[in-house]
C-alpha positions in Angstrom: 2.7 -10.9 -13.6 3.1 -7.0 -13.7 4.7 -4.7 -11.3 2.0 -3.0 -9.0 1.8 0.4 -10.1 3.3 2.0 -7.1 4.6 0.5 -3.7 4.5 2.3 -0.6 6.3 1.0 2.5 5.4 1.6 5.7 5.9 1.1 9.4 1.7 1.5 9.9 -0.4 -1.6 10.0 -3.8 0.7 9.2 -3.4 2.5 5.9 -5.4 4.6 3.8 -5.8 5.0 0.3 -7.3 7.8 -1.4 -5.8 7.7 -5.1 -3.8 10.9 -5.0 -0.2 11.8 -4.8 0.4 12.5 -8.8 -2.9 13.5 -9.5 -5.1 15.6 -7.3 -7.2 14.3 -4.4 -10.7 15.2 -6.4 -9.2 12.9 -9.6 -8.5 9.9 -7.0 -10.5 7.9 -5.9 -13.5 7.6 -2.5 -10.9 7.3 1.0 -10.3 3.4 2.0 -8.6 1.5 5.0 -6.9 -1.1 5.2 -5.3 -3.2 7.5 -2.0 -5.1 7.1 -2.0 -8.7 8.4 1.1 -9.6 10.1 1.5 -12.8 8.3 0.9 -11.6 4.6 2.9 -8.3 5.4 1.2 -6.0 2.2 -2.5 -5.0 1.4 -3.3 -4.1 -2.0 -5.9 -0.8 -2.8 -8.9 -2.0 -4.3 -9.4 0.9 -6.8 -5.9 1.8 -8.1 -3.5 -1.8 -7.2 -1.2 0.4 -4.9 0.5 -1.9 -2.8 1.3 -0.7 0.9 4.1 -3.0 2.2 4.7 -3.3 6.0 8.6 -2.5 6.7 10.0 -5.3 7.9 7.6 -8.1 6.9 7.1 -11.1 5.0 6.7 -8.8 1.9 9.9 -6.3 2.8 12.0 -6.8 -0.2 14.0 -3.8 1.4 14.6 -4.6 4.7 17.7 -4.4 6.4 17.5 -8.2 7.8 
């Protein structure tokens, strides 16, 4: 399996995802939501594969637990 191309953490369960950060905002991709389930703890973009991980759940490799 290969790494997602970037990972975002975050303490938010609604995220959005437009496809920008290292390229600009007209290069990315049409603004999407998401929600993060509590039991799954990460929702994946469906354009780019970003992964948004909720800090301290399931899917918090990081946390401080």
């Amino acid at each position: 399996m290969q790494p997602h191309p970037e990972v975002f953490r975050t303490k938010h369960h609604r995220v959005h995802c437009d496809g920008s950060g290292q390229v600009d905002a007209a290069l990315g991709h049409p603004r999407v939501y998401y929600q993060i389930d509590d039991e799954v703890g990460f929702v994946d973009c469906g354009y780019c594969d970003r992964r948004f991980v909720l800090e301290g759940g399931p899917a918090d490799n990081i946390s401080g637990s």
